[in-house]
N, C-alpha and C positions, 0 to 999 in steps of 0.2 A: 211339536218337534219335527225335524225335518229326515225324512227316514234317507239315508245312505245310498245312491244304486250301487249296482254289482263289480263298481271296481273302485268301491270305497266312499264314492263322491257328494255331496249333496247338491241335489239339483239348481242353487243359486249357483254354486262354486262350479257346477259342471257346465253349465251355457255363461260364465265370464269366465271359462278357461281360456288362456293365450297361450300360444305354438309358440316355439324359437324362431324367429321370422330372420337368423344370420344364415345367411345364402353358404353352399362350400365354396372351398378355395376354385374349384373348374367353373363353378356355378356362369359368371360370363364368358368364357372362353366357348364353354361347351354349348350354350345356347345361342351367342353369336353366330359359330359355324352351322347350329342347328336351321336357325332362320336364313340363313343364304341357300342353304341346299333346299329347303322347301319352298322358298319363294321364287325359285330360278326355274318354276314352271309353272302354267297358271292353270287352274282345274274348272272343267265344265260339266255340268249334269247333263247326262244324257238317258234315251232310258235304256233299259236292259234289255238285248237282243238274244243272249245267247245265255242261259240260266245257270246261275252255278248250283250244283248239284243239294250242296250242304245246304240250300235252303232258297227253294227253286222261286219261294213269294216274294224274294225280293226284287223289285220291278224296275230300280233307278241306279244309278254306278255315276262314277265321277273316276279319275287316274290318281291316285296320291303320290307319295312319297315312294321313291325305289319302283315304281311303274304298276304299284297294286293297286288294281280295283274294287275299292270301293262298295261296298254293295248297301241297298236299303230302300224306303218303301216312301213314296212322297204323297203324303194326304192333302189333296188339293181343295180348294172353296168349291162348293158345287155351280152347276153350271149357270150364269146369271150374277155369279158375286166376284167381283173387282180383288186381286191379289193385290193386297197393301202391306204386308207382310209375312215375313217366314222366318219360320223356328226351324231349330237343328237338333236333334235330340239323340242325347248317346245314352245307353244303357250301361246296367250291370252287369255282372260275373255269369249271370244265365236270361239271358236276353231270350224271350219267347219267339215266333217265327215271324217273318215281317208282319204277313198277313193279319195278326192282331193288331198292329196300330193304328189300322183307320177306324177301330170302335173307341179306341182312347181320344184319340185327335179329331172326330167328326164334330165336335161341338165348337170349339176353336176355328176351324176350319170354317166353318159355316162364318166367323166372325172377319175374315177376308186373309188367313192368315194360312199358308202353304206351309206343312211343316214334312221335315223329311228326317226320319228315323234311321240312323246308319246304325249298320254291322260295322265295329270293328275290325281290323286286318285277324285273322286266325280265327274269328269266330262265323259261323254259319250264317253263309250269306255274303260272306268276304275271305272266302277258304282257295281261291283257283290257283292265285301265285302262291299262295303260302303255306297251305295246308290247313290240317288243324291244329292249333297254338295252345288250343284252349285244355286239352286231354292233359293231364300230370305227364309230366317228362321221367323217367328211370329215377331222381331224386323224391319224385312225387308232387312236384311244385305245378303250377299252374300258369297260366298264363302272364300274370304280372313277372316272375320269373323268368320266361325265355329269356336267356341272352344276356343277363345281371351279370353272368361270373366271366363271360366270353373275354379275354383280352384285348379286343375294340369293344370302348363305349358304343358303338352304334350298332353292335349286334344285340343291345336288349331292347325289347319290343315295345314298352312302354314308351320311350320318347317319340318311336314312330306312332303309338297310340296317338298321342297327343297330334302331328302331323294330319293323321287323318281326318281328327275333328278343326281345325286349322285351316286343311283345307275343304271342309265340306261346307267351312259358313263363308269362304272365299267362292266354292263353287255355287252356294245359291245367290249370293252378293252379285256374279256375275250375271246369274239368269235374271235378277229382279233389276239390271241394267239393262238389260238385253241383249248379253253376249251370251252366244251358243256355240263360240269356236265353231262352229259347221258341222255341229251336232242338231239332232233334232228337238224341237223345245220340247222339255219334260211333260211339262202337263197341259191341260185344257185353258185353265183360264189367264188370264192376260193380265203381268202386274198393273198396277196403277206407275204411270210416267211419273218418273223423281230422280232429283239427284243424289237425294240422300235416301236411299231405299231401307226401311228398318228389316236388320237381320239380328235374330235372339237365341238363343243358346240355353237350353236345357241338361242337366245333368244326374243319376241318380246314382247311389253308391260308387262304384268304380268312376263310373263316367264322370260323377261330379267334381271328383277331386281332374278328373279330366278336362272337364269344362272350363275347370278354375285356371288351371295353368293355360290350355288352349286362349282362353279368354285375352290374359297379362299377355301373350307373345303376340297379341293381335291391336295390343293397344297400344296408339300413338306411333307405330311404326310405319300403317300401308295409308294411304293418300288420304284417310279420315284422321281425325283426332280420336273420336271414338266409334271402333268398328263393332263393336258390340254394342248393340240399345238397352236391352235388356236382361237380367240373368236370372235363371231360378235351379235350385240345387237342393236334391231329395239326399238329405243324411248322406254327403260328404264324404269320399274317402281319401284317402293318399296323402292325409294330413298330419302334422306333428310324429313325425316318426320318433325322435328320441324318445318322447312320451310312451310310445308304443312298445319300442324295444325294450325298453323299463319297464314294463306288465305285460304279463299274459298273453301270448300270441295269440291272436285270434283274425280271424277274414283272409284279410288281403297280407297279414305280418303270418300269416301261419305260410304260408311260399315262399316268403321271403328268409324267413327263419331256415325252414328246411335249407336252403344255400348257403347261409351262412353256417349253418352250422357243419356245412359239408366241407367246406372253405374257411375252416376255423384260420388258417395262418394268412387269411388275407381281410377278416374281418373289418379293420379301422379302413382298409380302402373300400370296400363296398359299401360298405355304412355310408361314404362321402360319397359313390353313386348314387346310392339310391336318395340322399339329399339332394341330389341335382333335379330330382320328383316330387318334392314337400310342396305339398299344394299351401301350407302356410306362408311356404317363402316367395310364392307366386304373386299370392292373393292380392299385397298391398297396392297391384298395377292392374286389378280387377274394379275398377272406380265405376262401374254403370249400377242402376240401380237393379238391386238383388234381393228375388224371396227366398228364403231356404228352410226347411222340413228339418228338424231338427227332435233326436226324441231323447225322451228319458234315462230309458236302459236302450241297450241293444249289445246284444254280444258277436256280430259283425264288423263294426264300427262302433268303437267305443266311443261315447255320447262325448267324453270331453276333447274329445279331438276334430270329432266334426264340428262341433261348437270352435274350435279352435278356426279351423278353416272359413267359418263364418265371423269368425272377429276379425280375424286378419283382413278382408274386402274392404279396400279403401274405400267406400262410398259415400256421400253424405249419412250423419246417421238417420236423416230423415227420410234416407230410401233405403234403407234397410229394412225389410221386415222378417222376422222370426216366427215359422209358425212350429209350435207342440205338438208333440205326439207320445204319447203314453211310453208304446214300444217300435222302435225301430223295425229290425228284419228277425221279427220275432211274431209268432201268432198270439195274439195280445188280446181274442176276444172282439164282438160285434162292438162295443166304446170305441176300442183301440181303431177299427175297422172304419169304422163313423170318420173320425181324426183324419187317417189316410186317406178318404172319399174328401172330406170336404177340403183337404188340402189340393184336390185334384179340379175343384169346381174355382179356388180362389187364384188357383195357377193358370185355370182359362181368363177369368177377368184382368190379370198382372200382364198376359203376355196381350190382348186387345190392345191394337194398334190405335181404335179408336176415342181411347181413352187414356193418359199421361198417369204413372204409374200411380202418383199420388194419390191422385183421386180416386183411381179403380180402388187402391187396398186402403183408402178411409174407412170404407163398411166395412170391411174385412177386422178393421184393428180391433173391436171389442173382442172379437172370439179367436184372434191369433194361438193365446196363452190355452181356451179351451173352450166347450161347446160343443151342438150336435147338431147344431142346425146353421145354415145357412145365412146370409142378413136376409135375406126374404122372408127367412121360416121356413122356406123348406127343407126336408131330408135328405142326404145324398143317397145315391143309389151306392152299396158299398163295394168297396177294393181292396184289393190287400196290396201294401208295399211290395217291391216288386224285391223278393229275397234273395240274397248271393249264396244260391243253395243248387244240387244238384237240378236238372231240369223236370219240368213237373210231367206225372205218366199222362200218354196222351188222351185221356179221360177229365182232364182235370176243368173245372167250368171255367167257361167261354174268356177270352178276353177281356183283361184289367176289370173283371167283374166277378163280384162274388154268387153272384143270380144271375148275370149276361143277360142282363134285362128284367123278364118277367117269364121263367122259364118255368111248365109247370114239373113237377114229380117225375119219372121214368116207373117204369112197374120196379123197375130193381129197386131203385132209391125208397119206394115205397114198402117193400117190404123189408128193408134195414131198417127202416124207421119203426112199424109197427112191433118189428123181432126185438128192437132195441128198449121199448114201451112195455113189452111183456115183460122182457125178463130184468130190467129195473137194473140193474148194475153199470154205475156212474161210467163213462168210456174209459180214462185212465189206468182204473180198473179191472178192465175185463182181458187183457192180453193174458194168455197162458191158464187161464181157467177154465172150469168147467161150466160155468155161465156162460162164455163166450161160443165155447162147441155148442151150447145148444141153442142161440144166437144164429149158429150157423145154420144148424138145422130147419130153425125155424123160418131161416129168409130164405132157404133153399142154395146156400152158397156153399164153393167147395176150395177156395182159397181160404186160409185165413188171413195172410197180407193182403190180399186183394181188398177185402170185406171191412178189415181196420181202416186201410184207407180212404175206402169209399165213407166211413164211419166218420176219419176226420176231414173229410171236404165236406160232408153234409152239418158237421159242426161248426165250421169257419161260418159257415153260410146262415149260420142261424136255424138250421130247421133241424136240430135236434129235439126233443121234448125235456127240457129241464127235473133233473132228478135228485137235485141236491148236494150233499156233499158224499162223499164215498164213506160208507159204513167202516170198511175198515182204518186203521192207522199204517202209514208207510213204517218199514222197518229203519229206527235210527242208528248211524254208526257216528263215530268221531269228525271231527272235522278234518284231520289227516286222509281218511277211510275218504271222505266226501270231495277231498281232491284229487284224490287216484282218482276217483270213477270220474270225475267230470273233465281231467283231462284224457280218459280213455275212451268216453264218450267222444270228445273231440278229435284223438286221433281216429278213429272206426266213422265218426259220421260226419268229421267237419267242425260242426257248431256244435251247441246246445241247441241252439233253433231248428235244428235238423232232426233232433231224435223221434219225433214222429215216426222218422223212417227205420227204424232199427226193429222194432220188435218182427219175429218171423226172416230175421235175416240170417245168414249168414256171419254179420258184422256184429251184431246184437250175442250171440254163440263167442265171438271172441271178447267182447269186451265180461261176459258171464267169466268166462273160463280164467281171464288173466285176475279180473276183480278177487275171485275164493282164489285164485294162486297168491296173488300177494300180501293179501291180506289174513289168510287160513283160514278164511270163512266156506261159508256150505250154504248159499244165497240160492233160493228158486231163481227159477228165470221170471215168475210172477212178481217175487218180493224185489228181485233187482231193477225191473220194469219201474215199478210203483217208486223206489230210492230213484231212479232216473227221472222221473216226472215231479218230482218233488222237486230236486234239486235245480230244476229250472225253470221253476216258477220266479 
């Protein structure tokens, strides 16, 4: 039998989910006008001279839309390898600092392939004209939000999103021509002379559903037939909204939500803005061939909607390829970890210019569905999906790596592990106990938040010591009882994928207090712990 994920579905019925692909009624008007205003200036990479403060690593800028720069980090082929192509890569909802992305991209790179990682307008790294976008506005909404309720469509920030990635694979398109507007060339090495320069397009959660529409507004419109060569898209967002507003808000529909529900008497017209962003109803003009990361559960991006935005890509279905992952933006365990790594090794061989998609992901295709090793056999080095969650403390290991190589022990890390071996009580477990004080004692730690979370990065990472299952039983409520707290948990932390971060909070204290208020219960903060890790398994 085939078990249900967490918004009813079973996994056949959740990846041949189909979106509503009928565009709104603005839907051409508003994107006709859209492509005149960005195309009536033509954008050049240049590098960064003068740092924006929000996030000083980012080393390259280009001018977009409304005269914002751009900001972001170009990993070039080392010195000696011939530029034959270049990717464009947009992130998620908490995009790390540039300065990570030349340990993602250096393998690729080595393969002749320039790839340049943008900031977003509002997020760090692309903050001078605009601010920061990305902090909750007085409603509490976040970044996909700015500017939704504003009475000019073009005060909401998303269509300029799209803008800026539109124009940043216009702006490499014209360095791999060799036009530098009378800017200085970005990097060291020298593309390969062509007329058809391949330019490829990366996208992951936020960005993906970004990528997707970026993609449709670049096809068949500027002097190529197809200005995109190739796509690859990590779990999808901004896709099948009805679907979304009919369940459970969560991610990118929990911002969106908050405004609408602020703006109840204008609901049915914003509903049709924000359709004017259905990465579904984009997709069918996204025809280049496409891999996309695609997972089981994820309570971010709900699994049948990305799924949705990967059906909708017109492309042959013989350049479609679908790869699995257990859990989305969800800590899913060293399996799940594996899945995310080698989606990261099969997405270097998809975007090699020196090889026709085909063929690169022929090997690929027995282990798309699942697997842990590589077609060589070998292991990946692991990663974890990159999560649409607050951004991680600046402790957190190394770059898109869960080991950042082969990194050994620190004395601290060391003696959490030994403390943690002593006193034998599974992690889950040990928030609010008297096992855990004396954990503390034993490592010599004088945070307890501090010390949990160092607890669960050395968990992600595998170097826990295995202890079995937790001796005790969570305490059971109703399934009423079990949606109060998990939409409380949601509002106080975001996700469920987030609650790592609650215990020892502040936030953790409110959602205790409000759970025995309305329900008349008298819950430890230990036993509500334990109910919360349960319930999102």
């Amino acid at each position: 039998m085939i078990e249900p994920d967490d918004f009813g579905y079973h996994s056949v019925r959740t990846f041949a989910h189909v979106g509503d692909p009928t565009p709104s009624a603005d839907h051409a008007p508003f994107w006709n006008h859209w492509y005149k205003a960005v195309t009536s200036e033509r954008p050049f990479l240049r590098r960064r001279l003068t740092e924006d403060p929000s996030d000083p690593t980012a080393t390259h800028e280009f001018d977009s839309a409304g005269g914002v720069r751009i900001g972001g980090t170009v990993v070039a082929p080392p010195e000696g390898t011939r530029t034959t192509g270049a990717l464009v890569v947009v992130h998620g909802t908490s995009p790390k600092r540039c300065e990570v992305e030349t340990a993602r991209w250096n393998q690729l790179a080595r393969r002749g392939v320039a790839v340049f990682a943008i900031r977003l307008r509002g997020f760090p790294g692309s903050q001078r004209e605009t601010g920061d976008l990305r902090t909750p506005d007085r409603l509490g909404a976040g970044w996909l939000a700015r500017g939704l309720a504003a009475d000019d469509h073009n005060e909401w920030v998303l269509p300029h999103g799209v803008a800026d990635v539109f124009n940043a694979c216009r702006a490499m398109r014209n360095w791999m021509l060799g036009r530098r507007g009378g800017d200085e060339h970005p990097v060291e090495s020298t593309p390969e002379p062509t007329d058809h320069p391949t330019v490829m397009l990366f996208g992951e959660s936020l960005g993906g559903g970004i990528a997707v529409i970026a993609a449709a507004q670049l096809a068949g419109r500027l002097p190529r037939d197809h200005f995109i060569d190739r796509l690859a898209l990590g779990l999808p967002s901004l896709g099948d909204w009805g679907w979304r507003f009919a369940h459970r808000p969560c991610g990118a529909a929990v911002d969106l939500h908050r405004v609408l529900t602020h703006h109840a008497d204008r609901h049915t017209d914003l509903i049709e803005r924000i359709r004017l962003c259905d990465a579904v109803v984009h997709a069918n003009k996204a025809r280049r061939p496409t891999l996309c990361k695609l997972a089981h559960k994820d309570d971010i991006v709900p699994a049948p909607t990305a799924a949705a935005v990967f059906n909708a890509v017109d492309a042959d279905p013989a350049r479609k390829w679908r790869f699995l992952v257990p859990y989305g933006h969800i800590d899913g365990g060293i399996s799940n970890a594996r899945r995310h790594a080698l989606f990261e090794r099969c997405m270097t061989d998809f975007f090699d210019p020196a090889s026709r998609p085909v063929r690169s992901m022929h090997a690929w295709e027995p282990i798309m569905h699942q697997g842990d090793r590589a077609p060589d056999g070998s292991s990946p080095t692991l990663v974890l999906p990159e999560p649409d969650r607050a951004p991680d403390p600046p402790d957190e290991p190394a770059p898109g790596s869960l080991f950042a190589g082969d990194v050994s022990l620190d004395e601290r890390e060391a003696a959490l592990i030994d403390a943690y071996r002593v006193i034998g009580t599974t992690l889950d477990a040990l928030p609010y106990t008297e096992d855990f004080d004396r954990l503390l004692e034993h490592a010599g730690e004088e945070s307890q938040r501090d010390a949990l979370h160092a607890l669960q990065r050395l968990r992600k990472a595998g170097r826990l010591p295995r202890l079995g299952r937790s001796r005790e039983t969570p305490p059971k409520v109703g399934t009423e009882h079990e949606r109060l707290l998990e939409s409380l948990v949601i509002e106080h932390a975001g996700t469920l994928g987030q609650r790592d971060r609650l215990p020892y909070s502040a936030e953790f204290d409110r959602v205790l207090e409000a759970f025995n208020a309305q329900t008349n219960a008298s819950l430890s903060a230990h036993d509500l712990w334990r109910l919360i890790a349960r319930l999102a398994k």
